[in-house]
Structures are given as C-alpha cells and as structure tokens.
N, C-alpha and C positions, 0 to 999 in steps of 0.2 A: 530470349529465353522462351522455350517450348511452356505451352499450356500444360501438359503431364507434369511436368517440371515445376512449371508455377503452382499448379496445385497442390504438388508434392510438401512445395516449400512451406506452402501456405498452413496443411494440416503440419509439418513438423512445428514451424509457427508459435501458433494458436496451443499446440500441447505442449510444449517446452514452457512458454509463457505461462502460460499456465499454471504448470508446477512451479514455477518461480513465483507467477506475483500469490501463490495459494490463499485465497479470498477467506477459505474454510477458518485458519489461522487468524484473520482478522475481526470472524464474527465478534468471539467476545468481549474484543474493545470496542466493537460499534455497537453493540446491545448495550453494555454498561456506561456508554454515553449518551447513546440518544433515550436512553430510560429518562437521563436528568430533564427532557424537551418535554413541550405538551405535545399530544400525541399530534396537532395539526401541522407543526412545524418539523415532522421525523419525514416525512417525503422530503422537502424541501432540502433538508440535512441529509441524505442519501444521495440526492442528485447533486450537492456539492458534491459528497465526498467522491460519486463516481467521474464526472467532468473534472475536477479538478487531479484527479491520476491518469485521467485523458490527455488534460493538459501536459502535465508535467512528460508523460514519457513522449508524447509525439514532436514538445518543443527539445527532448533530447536526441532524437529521432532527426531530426531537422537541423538544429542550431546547436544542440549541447557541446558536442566535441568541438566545434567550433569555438564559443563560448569558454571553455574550460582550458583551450590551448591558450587561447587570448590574454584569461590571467594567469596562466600559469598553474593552472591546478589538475592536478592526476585525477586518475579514478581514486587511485587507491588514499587519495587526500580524500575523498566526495565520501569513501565509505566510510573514514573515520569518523568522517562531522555524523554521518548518517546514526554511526554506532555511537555515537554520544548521545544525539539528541534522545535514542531507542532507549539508552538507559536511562535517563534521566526518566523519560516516559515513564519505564518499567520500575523504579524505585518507588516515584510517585503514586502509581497506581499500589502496588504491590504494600505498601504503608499509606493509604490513601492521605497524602499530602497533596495538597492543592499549591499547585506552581502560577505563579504571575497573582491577576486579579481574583479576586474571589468568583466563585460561580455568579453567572448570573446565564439568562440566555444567549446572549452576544458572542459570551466569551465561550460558551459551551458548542455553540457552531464554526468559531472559528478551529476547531478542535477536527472538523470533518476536511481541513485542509495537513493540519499540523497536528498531530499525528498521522493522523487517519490514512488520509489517502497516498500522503508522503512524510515519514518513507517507511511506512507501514505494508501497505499495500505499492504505490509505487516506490521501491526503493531503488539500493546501488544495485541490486541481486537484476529485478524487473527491467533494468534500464541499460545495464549494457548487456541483458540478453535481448530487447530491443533492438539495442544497436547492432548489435551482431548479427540479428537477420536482415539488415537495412544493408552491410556490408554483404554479405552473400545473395539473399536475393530480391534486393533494389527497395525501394521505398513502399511500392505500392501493399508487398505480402507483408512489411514493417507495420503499416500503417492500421493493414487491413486485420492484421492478428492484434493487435492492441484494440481496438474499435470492438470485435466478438470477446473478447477476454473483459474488459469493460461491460459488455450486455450481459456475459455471463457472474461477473465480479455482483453487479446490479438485483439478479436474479437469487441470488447465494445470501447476500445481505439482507435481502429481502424477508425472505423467507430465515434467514438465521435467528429473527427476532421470536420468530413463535417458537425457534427451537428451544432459543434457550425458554423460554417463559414455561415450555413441557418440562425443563428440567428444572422450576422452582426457586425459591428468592435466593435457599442455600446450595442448590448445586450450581446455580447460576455464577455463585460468588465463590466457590471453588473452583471453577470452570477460569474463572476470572485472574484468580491471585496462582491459578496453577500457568495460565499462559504468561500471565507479566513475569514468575520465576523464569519463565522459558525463553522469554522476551527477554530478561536482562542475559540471560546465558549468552541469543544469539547476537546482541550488543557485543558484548564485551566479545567474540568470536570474529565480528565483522574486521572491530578497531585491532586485536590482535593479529587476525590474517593481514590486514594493509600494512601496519609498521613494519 
C-alpha cells in the first residue's frame, strides 16, 4: 500500500470513526455520572471510560470476528444485546431508577465501562466501522484511527464537564432526560434494524 494511500485511508479513518463513535453524544451521560464521584476520583473515571473503548474496539479489531464466528454470533445478534442493554440504560436514566446495587462509588465507576464506554461510546455502529477499515486498509490505519478518536473522545469529555456546568443544574438535566429519550429511540432502532 502507497503512503498517499495510507494516509488517505487514515484521514477517511479517523473521520468516519468519528462521526460514528460521536463523543459529543455521550457527554451528557458522562457529566451526569461522574457528578455522583468526588471530584478526585473523575480523572481516574475518564481514563477508564477512555481505555476501556480502547480496549473493546481494538480487541475487536484483532480477535472479535474471530471470537463471534466461534460461538456463533452475528453482528447483527451483538447489535441486539447492544440495543437492549441502551434501553435499559435509557429508561433508567430517563425515570431515574437505579438498576443493580444501590449507589455507592464502586458501582458508579464501574458505570465508565458499562455504559459508558461500551456500548455507548464503543458500540456495534463504532466497531464494525473499525472493522471495516481493518478490512480495507490493514490493521495499522484500524488501529491507528481508534488510538486519535480515543485522544480526541478524551479531549471532548473533558472539556464536556464545564460545558454542561455553563448550562446549569436544570439545563444540565434537560440536556439529560432529552438525550436518554433519544437514547432509548436509537435502542429500540439498533434491535429493530438487526431482527
């Protein structure tokens, strides 16, 4: 493969990715989580949430399709569970009912894995447009465009937290219950498109 080429691939890449894993989209669930943290342990909780959609796309990148033929499971199986879990997410939030344990901090970071980074942010959308550029152009522009979309995912969350705090405790919570309505939309959209 020609350097022109590879770099080609690399910026379509990186912007395609992009627009799929949309970080913008996940500020509000990561504001309204890591508010419940003290503020010393919201780094700590960002840099899961970011490695850990690290993780997830480059071990599908790598091993998924693999993995997924082995037992037998489609994408479009992977997007169902994907669209379940979203809603369950998005009901929950959207009638603030608390699923599983009760708060505490433990449970409120394991939150930056399960929601959060997958399949929130890393989802089925994220992951087999991963895949799809690993297929065209080889692992390295796969690997390399997940890695910058991760720094910039990082960068966007970061900074999302003052955003919302400029828009205040009730736009903040507007901002909130209007993306979990939209969240349960695109659930129910994912599980519909696969069956």
């Amino acid at each position: 493969m020609s350097l022109g080429r590879e770099l080609f691939g690399l910026g379509e890449a990186v912007v395609t990715l992009f627009i799929v894993l949309d970080p913008f989209s996940v500020v509000p669930f990561y504001v309204s989580t890591v508010e419940k943290l003290p503020p010393e342990k919201r780094g700590g909780f960002l840099r899961t949430l970011i490695y850990s959609a690290i993780f997830m796309l480059l071990a599908f990148i790598i091993i998924g399709v693999y993995m997924l033929e082995l037992l037998g499971v489609t994408l479009n199986d992977f997007r169902i569970a994907a669209g379940i879990i979203l809603l369950v997410y998005a009901i929950s939030s959207l009638f603030d009912i608390e699923i599983g344990a009760p708060s505490s901090p433990e449970s409120i970071e394991k939150q930056a894995i399960v929601p959060l980074a997958t399949p929130l942010l890393a989802g089925p959308g994220s992951i087999s447009t991963a895949l799809y550029f690993r297929y065209i152009y080889g692992y390295p522009v796969a690997i390399a465009s997940v890695l910058i979309n991760a720094a910039l995912a990082y960068v966007i969350l970061y900074f999302g937290e003052r955003l919302m705090r400029l828009l205040g405790k009730h736009g903040a919570l507007l901002i909130d219950k209007f993306m979990s309505l939209i969240l349960a939309g695109f659930a129910v959209s994912l599980i519909r498109a696969s069956i």
